[in-house]
LUMMI-658943 format. One record per residue: x, z, y of N, C-alpha, C in turn. Coordinates in steps of 0.02 Angstrom, whole numbers, padded with zeros to 5 digits, always signed. Atoms other than C-alpha are relative to their C-alpha. Layout:
N
XZYXZYXZY;...
END
This chain:
379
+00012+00062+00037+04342-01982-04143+00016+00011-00073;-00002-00025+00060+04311-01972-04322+00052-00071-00040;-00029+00040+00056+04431-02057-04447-00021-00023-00057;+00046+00033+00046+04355-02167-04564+00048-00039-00044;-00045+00065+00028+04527-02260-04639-00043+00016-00083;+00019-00009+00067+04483-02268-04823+00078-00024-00036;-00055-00005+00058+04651-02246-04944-00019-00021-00059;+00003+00041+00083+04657-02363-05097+00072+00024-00024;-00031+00009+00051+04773-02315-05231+00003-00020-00072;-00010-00004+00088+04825-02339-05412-00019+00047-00041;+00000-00078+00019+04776-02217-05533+00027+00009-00039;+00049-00058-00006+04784-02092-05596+00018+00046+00076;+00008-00037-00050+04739-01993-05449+00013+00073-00006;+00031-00067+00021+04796-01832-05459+00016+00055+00079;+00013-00054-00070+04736-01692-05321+00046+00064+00009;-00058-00031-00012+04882-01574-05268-00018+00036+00073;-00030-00011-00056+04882-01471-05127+00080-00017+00049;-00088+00013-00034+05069-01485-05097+00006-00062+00037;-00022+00082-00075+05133-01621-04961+00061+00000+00004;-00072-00016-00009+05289-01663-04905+00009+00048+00037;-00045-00055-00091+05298-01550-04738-00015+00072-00057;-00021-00066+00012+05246-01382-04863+00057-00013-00054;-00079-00018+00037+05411-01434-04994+00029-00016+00059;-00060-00003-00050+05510-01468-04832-00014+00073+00026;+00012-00067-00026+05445-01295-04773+00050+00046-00054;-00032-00036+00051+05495-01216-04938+00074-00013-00007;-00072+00000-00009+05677-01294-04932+00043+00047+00070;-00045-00046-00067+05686-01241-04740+00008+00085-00009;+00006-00059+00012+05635-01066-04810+00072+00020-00064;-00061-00012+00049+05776-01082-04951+00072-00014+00022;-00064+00024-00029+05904-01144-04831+00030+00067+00056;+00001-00076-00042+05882-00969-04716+00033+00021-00013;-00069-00044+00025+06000-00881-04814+00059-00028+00035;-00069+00043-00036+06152-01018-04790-00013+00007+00053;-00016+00016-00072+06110-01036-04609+00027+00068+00031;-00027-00067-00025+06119-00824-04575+00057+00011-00023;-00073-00023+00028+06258-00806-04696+00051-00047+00065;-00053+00039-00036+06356-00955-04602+00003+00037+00067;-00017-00060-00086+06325-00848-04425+00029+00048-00011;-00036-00069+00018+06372-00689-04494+00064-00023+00005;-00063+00005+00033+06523-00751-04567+00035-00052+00046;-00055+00043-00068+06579-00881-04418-00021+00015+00062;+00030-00035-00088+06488-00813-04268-00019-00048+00038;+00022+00046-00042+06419-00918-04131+00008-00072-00002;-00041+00060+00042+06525-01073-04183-00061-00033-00034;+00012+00030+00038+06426-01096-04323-00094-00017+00028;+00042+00010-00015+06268-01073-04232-00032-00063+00048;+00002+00057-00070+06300-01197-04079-00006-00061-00058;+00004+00065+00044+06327-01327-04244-00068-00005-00024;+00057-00001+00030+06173-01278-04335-00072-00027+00057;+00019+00006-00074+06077-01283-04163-00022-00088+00004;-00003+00044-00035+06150-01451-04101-00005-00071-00087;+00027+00026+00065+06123-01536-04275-00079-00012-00033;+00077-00010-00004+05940-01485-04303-00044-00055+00051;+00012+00043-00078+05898-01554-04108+00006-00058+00010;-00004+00077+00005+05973-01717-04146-00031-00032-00036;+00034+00037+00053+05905-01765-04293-00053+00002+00012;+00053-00014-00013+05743-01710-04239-00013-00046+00051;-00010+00059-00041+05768-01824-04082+00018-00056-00002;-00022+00065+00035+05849-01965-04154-00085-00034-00023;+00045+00022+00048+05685-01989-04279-00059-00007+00074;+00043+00016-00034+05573-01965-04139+00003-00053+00071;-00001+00052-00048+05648-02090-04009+00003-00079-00056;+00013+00087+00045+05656-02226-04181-00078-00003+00015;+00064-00009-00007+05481-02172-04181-00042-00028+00067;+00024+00026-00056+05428-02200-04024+00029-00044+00023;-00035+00079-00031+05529-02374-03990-00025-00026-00064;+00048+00050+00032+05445-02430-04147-00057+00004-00004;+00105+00018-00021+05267-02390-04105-00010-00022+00066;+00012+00018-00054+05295-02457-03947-00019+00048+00075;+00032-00055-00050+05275-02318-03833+00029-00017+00081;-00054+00004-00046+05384-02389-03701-00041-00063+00014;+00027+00036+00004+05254-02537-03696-00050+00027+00071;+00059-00013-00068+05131-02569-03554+00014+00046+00066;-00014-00052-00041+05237-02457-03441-00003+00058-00021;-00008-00070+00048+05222-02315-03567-00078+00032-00008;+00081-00020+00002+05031-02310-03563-00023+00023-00068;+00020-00011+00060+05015-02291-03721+00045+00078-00037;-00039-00076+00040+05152-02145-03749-00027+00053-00012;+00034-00050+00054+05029-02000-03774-00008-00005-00033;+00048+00039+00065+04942-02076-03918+00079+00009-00063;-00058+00001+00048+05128-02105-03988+00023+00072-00028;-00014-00088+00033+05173-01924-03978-00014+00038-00038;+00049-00032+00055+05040-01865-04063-00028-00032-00053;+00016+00004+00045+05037-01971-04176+00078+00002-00045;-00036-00029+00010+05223-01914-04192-00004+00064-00030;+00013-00080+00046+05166-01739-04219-00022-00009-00054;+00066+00014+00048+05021-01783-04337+00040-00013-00070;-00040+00058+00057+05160-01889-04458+00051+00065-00004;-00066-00044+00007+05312-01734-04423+00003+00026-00083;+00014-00045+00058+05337-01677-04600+00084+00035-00021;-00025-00028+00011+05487-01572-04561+00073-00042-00026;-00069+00042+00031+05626-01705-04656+00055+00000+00041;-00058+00018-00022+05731-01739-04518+00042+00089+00039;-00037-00078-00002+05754-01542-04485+00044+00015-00083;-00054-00013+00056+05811-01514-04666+00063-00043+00013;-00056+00036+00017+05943-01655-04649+00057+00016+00054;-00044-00028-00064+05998-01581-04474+00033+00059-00032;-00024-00062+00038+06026-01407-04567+00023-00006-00061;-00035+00008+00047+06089-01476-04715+00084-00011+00021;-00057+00037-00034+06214-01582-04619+00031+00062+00051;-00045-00078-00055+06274-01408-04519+00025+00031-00034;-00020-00063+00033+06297-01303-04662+00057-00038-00036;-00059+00027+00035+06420-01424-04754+00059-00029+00039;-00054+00007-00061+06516-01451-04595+00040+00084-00008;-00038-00069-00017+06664-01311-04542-00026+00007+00074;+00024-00003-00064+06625-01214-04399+00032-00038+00066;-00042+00026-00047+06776-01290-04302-00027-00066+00040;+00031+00079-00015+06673-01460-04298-00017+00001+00084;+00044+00001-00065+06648-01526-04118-00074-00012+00003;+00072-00006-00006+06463-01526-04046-00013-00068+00003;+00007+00086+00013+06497-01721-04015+00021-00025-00059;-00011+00015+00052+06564-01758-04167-00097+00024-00056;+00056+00007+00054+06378-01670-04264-00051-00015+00033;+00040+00060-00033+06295-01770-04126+00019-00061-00043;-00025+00099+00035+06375-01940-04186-00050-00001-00076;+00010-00008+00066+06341-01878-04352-00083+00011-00035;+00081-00035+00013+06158-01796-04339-00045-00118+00013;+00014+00068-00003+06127-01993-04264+00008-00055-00047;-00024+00064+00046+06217-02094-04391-00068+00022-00065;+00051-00011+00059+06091-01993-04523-00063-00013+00011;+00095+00011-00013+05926-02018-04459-00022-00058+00013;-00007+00069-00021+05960-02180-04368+00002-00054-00049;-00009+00043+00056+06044-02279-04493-00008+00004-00070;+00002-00009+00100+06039-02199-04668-00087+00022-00004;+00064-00009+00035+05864-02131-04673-00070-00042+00053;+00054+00045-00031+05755-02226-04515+00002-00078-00033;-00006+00042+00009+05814-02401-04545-00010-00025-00054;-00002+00027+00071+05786-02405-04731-00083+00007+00003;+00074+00006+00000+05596-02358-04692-00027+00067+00014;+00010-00060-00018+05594-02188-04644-00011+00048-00066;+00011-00026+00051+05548-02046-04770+00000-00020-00064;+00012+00018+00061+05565-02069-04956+00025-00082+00000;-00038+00069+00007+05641-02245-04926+00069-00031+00002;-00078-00003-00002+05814-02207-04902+00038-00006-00073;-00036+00053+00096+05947-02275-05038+00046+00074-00001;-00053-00057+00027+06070-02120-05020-00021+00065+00055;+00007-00046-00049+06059-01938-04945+00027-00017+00069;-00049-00001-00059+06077-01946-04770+00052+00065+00033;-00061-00061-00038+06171-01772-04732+00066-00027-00042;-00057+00011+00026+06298-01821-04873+00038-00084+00037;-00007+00050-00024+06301-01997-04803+00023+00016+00077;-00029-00026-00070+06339-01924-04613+00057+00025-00015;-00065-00046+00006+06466-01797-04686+00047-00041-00019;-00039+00045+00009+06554-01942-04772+00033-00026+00079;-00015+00041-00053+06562-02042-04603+00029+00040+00054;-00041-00032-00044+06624-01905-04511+00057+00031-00024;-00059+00004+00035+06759-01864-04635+00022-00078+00008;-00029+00053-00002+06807-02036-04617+00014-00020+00095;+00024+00019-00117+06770-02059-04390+00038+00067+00020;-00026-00062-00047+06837-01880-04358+00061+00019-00047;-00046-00020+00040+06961-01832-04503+00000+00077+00006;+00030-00084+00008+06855-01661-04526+00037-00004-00072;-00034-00033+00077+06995-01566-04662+00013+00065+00001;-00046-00066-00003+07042-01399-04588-00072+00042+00016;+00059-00066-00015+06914-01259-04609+00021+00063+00012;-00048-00054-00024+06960-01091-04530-00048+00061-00051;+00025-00064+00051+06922-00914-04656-00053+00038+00060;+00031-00040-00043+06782-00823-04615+00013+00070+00040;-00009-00055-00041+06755-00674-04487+00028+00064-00051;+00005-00067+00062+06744-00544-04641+00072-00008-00023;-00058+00019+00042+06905-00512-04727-00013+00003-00060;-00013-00021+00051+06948-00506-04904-00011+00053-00009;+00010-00067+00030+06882-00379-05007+00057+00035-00029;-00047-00002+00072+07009-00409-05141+00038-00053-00007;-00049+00059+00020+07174-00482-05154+00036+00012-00030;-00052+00005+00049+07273-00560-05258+00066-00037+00022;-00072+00053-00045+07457-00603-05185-00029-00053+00066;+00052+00049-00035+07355-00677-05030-00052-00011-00006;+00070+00025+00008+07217-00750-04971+00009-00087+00020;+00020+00071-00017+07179-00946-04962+00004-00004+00054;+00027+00024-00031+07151-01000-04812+00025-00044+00056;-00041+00070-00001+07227-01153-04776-00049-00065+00009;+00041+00047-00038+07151-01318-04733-00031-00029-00094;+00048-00013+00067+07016-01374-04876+00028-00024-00039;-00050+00030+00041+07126-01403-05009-00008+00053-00073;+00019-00015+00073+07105-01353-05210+00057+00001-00031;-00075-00002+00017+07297-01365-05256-00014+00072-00021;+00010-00077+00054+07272-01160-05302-00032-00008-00044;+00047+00003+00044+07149-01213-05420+00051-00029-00066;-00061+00034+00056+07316-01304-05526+00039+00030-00008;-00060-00038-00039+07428-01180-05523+00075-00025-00018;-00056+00008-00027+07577-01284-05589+00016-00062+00047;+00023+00035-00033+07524-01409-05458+00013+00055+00069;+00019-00010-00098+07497-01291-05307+00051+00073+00013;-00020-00070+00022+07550-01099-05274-00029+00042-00036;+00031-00058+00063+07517-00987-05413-00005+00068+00045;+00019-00087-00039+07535-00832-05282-00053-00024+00058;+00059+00021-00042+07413-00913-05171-00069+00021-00026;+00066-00011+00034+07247-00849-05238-00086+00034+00040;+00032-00017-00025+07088-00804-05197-00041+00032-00075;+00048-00026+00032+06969-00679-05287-00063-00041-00020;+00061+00017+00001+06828-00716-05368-00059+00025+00007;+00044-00065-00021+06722-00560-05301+00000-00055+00087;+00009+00031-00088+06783-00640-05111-00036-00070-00005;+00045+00080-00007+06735-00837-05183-00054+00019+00002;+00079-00029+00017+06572-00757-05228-00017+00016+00073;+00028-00042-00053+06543-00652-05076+00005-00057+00079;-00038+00023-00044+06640-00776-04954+00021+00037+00056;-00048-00027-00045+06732-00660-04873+00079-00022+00002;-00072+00021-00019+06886-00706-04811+00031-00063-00014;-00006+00065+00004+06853-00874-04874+00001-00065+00040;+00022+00049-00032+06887-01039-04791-00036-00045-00021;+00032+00042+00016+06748-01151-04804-00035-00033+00052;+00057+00026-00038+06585-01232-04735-00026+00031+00027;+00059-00039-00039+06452-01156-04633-00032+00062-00054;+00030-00017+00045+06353-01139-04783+00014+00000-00076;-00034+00021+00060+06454-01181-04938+00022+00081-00022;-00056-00055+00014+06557-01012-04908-00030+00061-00054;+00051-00070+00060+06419-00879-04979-00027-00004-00053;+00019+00033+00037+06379-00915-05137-00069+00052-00045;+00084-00034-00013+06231-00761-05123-00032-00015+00022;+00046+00032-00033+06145-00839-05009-00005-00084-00049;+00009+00055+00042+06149-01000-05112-00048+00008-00052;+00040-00019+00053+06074-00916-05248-00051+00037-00002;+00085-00038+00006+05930-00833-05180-00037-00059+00032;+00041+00058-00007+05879-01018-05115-00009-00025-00063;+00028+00034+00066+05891-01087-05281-00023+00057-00046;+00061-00017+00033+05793-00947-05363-00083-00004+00032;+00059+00030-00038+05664-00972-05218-00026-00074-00007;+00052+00072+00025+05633-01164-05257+00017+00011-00063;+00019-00001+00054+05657-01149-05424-00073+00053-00015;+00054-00050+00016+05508-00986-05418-00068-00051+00022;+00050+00045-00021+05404-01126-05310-00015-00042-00029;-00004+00046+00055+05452-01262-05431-00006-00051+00039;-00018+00062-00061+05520-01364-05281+00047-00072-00043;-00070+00020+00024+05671-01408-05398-00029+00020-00066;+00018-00025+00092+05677-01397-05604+00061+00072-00017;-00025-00049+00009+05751-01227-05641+00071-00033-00039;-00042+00036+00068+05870-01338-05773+00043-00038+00016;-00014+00068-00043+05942-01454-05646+00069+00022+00020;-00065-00043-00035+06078-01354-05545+00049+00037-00044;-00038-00046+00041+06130-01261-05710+00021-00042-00043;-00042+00068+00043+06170-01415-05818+00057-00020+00046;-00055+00054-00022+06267-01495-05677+00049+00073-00012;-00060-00064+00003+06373-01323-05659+00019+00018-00052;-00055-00031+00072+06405-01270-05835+00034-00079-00012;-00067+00070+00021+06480-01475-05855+00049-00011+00048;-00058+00012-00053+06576-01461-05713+00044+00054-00001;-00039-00048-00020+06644-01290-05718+00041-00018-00077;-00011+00047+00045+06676-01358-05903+00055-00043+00002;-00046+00079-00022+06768-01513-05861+00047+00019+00039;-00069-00022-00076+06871-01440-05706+00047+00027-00039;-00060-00019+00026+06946-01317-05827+00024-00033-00026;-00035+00035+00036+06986-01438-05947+00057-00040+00039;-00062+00048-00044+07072-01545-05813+00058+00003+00036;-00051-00035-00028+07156-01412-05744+00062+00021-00041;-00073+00009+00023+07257-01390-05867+00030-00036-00016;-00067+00034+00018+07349-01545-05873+00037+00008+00049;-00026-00041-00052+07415-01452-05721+00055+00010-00025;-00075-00061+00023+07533-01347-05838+00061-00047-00032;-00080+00062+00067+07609-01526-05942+00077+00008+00033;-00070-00002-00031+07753-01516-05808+00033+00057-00014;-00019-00054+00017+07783-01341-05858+00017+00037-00073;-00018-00026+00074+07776-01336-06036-00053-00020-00043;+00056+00046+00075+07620-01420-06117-00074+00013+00043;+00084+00013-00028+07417-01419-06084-00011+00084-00032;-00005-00072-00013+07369-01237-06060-00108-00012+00016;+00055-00026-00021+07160-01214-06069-00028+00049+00023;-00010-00084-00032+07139-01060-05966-00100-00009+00034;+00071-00018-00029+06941-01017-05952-00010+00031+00041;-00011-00033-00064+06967-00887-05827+00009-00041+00061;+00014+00019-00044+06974-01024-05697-00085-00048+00018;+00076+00017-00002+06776-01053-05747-00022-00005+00063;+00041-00008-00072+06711-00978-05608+00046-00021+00055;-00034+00025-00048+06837-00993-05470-00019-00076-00002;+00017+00058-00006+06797-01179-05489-00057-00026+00034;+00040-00012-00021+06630-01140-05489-00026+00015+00088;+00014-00023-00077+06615-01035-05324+00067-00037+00049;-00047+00028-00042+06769-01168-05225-00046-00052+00024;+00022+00040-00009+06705-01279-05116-00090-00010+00000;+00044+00019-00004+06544-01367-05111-00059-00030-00051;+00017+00035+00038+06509-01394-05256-00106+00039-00015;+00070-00038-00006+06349-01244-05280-00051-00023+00049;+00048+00046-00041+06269-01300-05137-00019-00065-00006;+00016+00064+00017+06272-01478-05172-00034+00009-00082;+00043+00001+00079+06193-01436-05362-00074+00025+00027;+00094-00024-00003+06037-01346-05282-00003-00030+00062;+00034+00048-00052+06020-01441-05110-00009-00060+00021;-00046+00079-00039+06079-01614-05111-00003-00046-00064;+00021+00044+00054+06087-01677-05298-00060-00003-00017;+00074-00005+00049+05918-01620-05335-00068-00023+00048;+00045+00061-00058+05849-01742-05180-00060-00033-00037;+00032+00036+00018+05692-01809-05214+00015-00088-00020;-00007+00067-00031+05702-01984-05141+00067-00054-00061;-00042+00025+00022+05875-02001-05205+00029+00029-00083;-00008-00043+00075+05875-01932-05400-00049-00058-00023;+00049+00023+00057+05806-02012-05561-00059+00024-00012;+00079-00028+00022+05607-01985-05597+00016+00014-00069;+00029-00028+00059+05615-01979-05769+00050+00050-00019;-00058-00039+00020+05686-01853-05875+00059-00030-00027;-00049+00011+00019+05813-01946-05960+00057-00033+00040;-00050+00036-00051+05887-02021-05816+00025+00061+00031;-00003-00037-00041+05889-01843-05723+00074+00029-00039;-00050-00041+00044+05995-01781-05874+00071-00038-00006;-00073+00045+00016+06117-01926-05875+00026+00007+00078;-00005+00013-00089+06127-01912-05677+00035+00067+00012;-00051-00091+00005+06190-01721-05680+00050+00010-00061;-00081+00015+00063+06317-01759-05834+00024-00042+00045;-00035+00050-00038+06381-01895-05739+00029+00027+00035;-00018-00073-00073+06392-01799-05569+00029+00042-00024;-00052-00056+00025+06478-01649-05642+00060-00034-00037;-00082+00044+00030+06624-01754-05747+00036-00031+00058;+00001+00059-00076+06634-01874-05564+00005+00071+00049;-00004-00061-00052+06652-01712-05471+00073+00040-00022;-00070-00030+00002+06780-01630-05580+00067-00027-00001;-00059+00058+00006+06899-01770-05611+00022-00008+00064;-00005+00004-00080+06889-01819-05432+00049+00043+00033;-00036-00050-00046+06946-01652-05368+00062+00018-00029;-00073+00008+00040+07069-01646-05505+00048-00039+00018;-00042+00064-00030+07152-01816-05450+00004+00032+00063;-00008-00031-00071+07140-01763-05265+00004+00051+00037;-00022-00083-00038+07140-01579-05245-00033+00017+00056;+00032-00016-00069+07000-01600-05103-00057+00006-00030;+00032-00001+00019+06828-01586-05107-00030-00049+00003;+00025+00081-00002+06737-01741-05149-00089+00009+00005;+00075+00005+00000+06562-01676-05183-00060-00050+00023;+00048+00049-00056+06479-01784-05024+00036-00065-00040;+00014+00065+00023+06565-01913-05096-00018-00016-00049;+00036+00017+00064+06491-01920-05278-00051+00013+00037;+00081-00003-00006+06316-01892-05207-00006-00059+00012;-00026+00061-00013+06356-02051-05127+00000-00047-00046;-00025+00052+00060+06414-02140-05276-00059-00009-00040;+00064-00017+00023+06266-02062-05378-00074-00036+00027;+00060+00006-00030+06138-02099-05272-00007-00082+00005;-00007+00075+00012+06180-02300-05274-00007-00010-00062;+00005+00011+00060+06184-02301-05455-00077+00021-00040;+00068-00017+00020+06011-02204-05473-00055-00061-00020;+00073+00056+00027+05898-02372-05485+00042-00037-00054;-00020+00049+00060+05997-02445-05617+00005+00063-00040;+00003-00058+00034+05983-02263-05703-00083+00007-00006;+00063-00002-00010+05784-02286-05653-00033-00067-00039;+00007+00071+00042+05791-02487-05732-00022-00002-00067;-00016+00007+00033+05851-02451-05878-00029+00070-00048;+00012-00062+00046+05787-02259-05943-00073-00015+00045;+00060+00009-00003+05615-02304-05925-00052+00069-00021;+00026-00049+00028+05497-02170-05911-00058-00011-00038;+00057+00025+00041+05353-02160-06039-00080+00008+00047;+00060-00002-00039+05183-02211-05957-00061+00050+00015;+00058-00061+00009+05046-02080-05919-00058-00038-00045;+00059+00005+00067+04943-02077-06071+00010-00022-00039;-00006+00046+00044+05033-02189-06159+00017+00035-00081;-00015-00014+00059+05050-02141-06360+00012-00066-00034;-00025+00057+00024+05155-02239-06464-00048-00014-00063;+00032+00004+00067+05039-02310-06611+00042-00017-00061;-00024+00004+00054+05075-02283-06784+00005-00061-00024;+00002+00082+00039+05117-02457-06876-00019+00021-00053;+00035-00031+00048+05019-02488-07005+00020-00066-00056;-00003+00038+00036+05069-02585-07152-00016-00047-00031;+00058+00071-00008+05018-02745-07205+00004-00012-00090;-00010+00025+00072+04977-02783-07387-00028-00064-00022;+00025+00051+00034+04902-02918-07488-00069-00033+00059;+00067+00030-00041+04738-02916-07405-00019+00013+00055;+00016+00007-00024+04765-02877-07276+00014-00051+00064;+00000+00059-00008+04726-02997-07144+00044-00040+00058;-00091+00032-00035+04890-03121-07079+00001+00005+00065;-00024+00015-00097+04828-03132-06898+00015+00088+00018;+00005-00071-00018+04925-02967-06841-00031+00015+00077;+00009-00010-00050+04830-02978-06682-00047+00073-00025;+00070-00001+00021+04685-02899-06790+00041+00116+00027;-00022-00069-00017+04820-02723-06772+00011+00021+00093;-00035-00026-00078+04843-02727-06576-00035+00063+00035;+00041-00027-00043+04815-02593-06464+00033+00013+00073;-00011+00032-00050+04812-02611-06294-00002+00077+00053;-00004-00049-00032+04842-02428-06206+00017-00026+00081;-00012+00037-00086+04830-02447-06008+00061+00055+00015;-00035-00049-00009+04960-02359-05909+00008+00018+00087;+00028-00035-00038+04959-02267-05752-00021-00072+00069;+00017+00044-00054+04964-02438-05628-00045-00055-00008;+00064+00019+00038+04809-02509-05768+00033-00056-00044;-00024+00053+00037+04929-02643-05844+00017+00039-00079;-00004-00013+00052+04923-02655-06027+00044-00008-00047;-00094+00019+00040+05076-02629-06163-00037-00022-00063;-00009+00028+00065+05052-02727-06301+00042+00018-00058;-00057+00001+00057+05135-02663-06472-00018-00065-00056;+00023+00068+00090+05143-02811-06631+00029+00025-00065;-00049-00024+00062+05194-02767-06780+00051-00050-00018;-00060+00032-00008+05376-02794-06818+00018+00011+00040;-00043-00019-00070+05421-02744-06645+00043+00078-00014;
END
């Protein structure tokens, strides 16, 4: 049976191959790294999470799916038709948010606990708001919140690999940033920044821990131009930025404010923060369209990230995405992007003769949804 719907839009129309299911392809292809690194480096553990995370979310969306097309109707007569038109619609989303939501978990996590969790994301944060592209905040960061809050997920165990390279110890302690202050936490407590890098011997996330594998996903969507090459590296140089600065009011108890750049990176590669700059802030759905909002939205986020962890010594990341991601339409209100096609017209001066009605200067440029901006002179 041939399909005949006819699609009305707005224009301008413009023709793209790309869809959502091939950029959800290209993320699932940029997320490969984190998911092997997290096995390597936690072993089976991390796989049964990644696994039972994926499966849910994927199930979740397709039983909203099929209880809101009715498939359960007429005695279920109608449920083929639903399925396939389940497949037909799949565009991959609720697998990224399953494998997002695994890799920023510790492996220790129970399998019911990233059940609850794979459900609370698909169900409530991204079906109920309208499914795809209609959701108000990420749903993996929005799950990870709720299960930091329902399970009191804090203790991550060091990976399989040991330390390459130590310094008086290794970290690996329950997720906690106190080494990052040192007259705040233990100064002989330390961790390399060859091991933060590598995550060996580091305690972390699934996927948080390697921060190589991080970075051959974000040169892969940035090479696709999934993501803006510009995006992930603003928020990180203001945050690694800001952390140091904050870190040293660490030392006031000790003898005064101490700026020590050498804890750049270590800041950098702790925690969650890398991953959340290339997988999670740079969300479609939930990010600013225009540019000037994108730029105030990753300054923000990086100052709201380092302060945070400064005050609390944990990792907050999931929760500024959170915060961020509520504040985005009043960041979308107010930094208005400029219309397709629109050019601002020159004003043109008015002298003696010429003539008083300034309608006689208007011009009336359409803009991409056909409504027209009026400039007057004097505006």
């Amino acid at each position: 049976m041939t399909d005949n719907t006819i699609v009305v839009s707005t224009p301008p129309h413009v023709k793209s191959k790309r869809t959502t299911r091939s950029i959800m392809l290209d993320v699932l292809i940029a997320l490969a790294p984190c998911a092997i690194a997290g096995i390597v480096f936690f072993g089976w553990q991390a796989l049964v999470v990644e696994l039972v995370a994926v499966a849910a979310c994927v199930a979740t969306e397709f039983v909203y799916f099929f209880i809101l097309n009715k498939g359960f109707s007429k005695k279920c007569k109608d449920a083929g038709t639903v399925c396939r038109r389940f497949i037909k619609q799949f565009d991959f989303t609720s697998v990224i948010t399953g494998l997002i939501l695994a890799l920023i978990l510790p492996s220790t996590v129970k399998w019911y606990e990233v059940l609850i969790g794979s459900i609370f994301a698909i169900a409530v944060v991204k079906m109920l708001f309208g499914g795809t592209g209609k959701n108000l905040v990420n749903p993996a960061a929005a799950a990870r919140v709720f299960m930091f809050i329902s399970f009191a997920i804090t203790t991550y165990t060091a990976a399989n690999i040991p330390a390459l390279k130590f310094e008086s110890g290794v970290f690996t302690d329950a997720t906690n940033l106190s080494w990052l202050f040192p007259a705040e936490g233990n100064p002989s407590t330390k961790i390399s920044v060859l091991d933060l890098f590598l995550g060996t011997g580091v305690a972390g996330c699934i996927g948080e821990t390697c921060k190589v594998a991080i970075l051959f996903g974000y040169i892969y969507l940035s090479v696709r131009k999934v993501i803006k090459w510009w995006q992930p590296l603003a928020f990180i140089a203001l945050f690694g930025f800001t952390a140091v600065l904050t870190s040293g009011f660490a030392f006031i108890a000790t003898g005064g404010y101490i700026f020590d750049i050498e804890l750049f990176l270590p800041h950098i590669f702790s925690g969650g923060v890398l991953f959340g700059a290339v997988f999670m802030f740079t969300d479609y759905t939930t990010s600013p369209k225009g540019i000037y909002g994108q730029i105030l939205y990753y300054l923000l986020a990086a100052v709201l990230v380092a302060v945070l962890r400064y005050l609390t010594k944990l990792e907050v990341t999931s929760f500024v995405i959170l915060i961020m991601n509520i504040i985005v339409p009043l960041i979308d209100k107010y930094l208005i992007r400029k219309p397709f096609g629109y050019k601002r017209v020159k004003k043109i001066k008015q002298n003696d003769t010429a003539p008083a009605n300034a309608a006689a200067n208007l011009i009336e440029p359409v803009d991409a949804n056909g409504a027209a901006y009026v400039e007057k002179e004097g505006e």
